[in-house]
C-alpha positions as CSV (number, residue, x, y, z in Angstrom):
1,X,19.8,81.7,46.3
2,X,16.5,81.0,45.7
3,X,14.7,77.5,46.0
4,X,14.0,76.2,42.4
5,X,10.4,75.3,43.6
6,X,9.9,79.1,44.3
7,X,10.6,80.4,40.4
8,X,7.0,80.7,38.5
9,X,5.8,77.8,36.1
10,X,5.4,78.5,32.3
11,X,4.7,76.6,29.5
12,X,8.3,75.6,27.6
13,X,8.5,76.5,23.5
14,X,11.3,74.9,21.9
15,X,13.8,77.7,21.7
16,X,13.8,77.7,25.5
17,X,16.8,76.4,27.4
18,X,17.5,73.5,30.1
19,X,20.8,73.1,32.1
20,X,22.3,70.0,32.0
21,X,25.5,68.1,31.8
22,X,27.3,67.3,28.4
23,X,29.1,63.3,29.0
24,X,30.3,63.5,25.9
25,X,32.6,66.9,26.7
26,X,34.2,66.3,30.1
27,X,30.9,66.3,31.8
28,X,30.4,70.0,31.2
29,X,27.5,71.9,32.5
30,X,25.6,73.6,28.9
31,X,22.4,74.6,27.7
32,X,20.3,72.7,26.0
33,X,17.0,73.9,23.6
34,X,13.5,72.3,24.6
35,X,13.5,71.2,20.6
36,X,16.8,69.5,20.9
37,X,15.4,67.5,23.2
38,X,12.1,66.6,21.4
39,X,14.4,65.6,18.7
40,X,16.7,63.5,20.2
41,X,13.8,61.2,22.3
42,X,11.8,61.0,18.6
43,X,9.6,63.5,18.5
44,X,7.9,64.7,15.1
45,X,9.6,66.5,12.5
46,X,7.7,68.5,10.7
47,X,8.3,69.8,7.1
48,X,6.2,72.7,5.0
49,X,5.9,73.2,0.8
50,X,4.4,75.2,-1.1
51,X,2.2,73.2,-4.0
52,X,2.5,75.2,-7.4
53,X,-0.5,75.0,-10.1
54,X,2.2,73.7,-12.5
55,X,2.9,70.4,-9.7
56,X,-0.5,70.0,-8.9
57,X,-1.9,70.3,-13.2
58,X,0.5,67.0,-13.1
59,X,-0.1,65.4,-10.0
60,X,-1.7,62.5,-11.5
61,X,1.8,61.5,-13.5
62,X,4.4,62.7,-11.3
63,X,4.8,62.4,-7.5
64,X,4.7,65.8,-5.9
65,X,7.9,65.5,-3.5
66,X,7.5,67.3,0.2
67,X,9.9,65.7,1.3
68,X,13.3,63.7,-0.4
69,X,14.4,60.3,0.3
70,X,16.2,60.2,3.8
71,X,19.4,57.8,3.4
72,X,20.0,54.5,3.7
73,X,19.9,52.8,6.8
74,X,16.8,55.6,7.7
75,X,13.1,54.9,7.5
76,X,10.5,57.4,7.9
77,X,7.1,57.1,8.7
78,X,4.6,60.2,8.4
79,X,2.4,61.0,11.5
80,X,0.2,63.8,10.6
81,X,-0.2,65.8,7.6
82,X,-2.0,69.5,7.1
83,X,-2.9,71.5,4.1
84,X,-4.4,74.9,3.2
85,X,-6.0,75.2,-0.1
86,X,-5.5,78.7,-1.3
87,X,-8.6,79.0,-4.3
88,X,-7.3,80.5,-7.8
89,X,-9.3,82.2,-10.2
90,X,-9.6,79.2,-11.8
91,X,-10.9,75.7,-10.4
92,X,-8.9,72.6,-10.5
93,X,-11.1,69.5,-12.2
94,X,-9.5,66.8,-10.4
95,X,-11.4,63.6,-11.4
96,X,-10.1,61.5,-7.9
97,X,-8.6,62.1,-4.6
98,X,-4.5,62.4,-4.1
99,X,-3.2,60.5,-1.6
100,X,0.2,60.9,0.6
101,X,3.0,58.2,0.9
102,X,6.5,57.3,1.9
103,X,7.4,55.8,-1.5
104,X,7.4,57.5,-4.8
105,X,5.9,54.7,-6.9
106,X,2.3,53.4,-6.3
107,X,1.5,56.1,-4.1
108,X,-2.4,55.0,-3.9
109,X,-1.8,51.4,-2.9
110,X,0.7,52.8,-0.4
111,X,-0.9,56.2,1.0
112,X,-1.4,56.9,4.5
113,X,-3.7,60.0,4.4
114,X,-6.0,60.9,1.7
115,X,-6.6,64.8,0.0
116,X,-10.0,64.4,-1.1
117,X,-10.7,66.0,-5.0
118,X,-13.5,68.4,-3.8
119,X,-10.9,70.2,-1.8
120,X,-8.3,70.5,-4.7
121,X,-11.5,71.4,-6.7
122,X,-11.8,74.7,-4.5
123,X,-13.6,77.7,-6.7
124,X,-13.3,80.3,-4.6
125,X,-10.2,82.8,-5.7
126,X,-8.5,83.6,-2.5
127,X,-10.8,81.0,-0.4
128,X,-8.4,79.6,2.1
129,X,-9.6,76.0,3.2
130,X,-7.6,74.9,6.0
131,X,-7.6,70.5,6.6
132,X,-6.0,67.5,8.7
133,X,-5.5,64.9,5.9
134,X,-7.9,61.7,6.8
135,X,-5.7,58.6,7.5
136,X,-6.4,56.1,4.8
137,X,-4.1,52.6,5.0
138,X,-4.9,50.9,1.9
139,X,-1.8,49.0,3.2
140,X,-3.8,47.4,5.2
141,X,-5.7,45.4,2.6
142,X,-2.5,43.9,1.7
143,X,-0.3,43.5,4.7
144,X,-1.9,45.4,7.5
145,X,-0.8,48.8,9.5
146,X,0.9,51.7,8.1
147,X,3.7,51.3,5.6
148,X,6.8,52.7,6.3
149,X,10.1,53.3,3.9
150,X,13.5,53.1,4.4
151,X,15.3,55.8,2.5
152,X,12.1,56.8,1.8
153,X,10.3,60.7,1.4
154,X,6.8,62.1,1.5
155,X,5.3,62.2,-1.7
156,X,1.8,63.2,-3.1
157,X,-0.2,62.0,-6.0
158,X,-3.4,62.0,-7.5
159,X,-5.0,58.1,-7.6
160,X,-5.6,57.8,-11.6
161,X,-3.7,59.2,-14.5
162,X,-5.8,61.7,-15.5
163,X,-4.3,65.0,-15.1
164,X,-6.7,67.9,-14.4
165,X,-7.1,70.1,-17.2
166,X,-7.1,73.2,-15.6
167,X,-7.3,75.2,-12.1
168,X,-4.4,77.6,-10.5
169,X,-4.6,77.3,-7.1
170,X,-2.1,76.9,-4.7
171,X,-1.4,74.0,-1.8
172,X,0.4,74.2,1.4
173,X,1.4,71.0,2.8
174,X,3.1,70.3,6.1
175,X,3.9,67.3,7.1
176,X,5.0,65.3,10.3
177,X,7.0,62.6,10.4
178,X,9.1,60.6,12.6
179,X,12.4,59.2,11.4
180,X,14.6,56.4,12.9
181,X,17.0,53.7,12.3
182,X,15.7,51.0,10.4
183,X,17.9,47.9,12.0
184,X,17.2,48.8,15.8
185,X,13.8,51.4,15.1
186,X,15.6,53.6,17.6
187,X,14.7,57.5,16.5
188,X,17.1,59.4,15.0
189,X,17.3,63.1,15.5
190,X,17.8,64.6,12.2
């Protein structure tokens, strides 16, 4: 047999396997995936929606959910989120920027990342404009740092109540968050 030092290098993707032993199961050898482990130490999850016209025409009165609440006892905080703006035939006339939060309610006191207007207001039919939201606390006005929700979800809304009047484009959003208990802050895996 062959020294493990020998066997070429590569760089892992999550489906690929590690041996190791299971304590839980009578100390048995098994597999395990490179993403099982990311999950278990707290490494981001990531979730992607499709934004229709119809959510976005409303966006200024209604949170546009990405992702639901995630239980009691759970808090989530969002690490990084990423859109593509697909242009319509017709351009949105957003009058502010949306912004991205944990909690449903008072999304712009409580965003973390900011989707400027211009971008929503994208004219170009089938013009695919691809961003990393800006990180915006206006938390930290109030309290300082980033805001974080138990039993909370990612949510999107515009930062007035003034819907846009037209536009029918479509928004990809996909978000990364981290999620762990919120008595000990230890990171839970799903």
């Amino acid at each position: 047999m062959s020294k493990i030092s020998s066997f070429p290098t590569a760089t892992p993707k999550v489906a690929d396997l590690l041996l190791g032993t299971d304590i839980a199961d009578s100390s048995k050898t098994k597999n395990f995936t490179i993403g099982s482990i990311g999950t278990l130490i707290g490494s981001p999850q990531s979730v992607t929606v499709n934004v229709t016209a119809a959510q976005l025409l409303t966006g200024a009165t209604a949170p546009i959910m990405i992702k639901g609440p995630v239980g009691a006892g759970i808090s989530i905080a969002i690490d990084n989120v990423y859109v593509a703006m697909t242009g319509g035939t017709v351009a949105y006339d957003y009058p502010t920027d949306m912004g991205v939060s944990v909690y449903n309610t008072a999304v712009y006191l409580q965003r973390t990342q900011t989707l400027v207007h211009e971008l929503l207001n994208l004219p170009v039919a089938g013009n695919i404009q691809y961003r990393r939201l800006q990180p915006e606390y206006q938390a930290d006005l109030l309290f300082g740092g980033e805001p974080f929700a138990e039993n909370g979800g990612i949510y999107m809304m515009a930062d007035s109540g003034a819907n846009p009047t037209v536009g029918n484009g479509i928004l990809t959003v996909t978000a990364y968050y981290t999620l762990f208990d919120t008595a000990t802050l230890v990171p839970q895996n799903s």
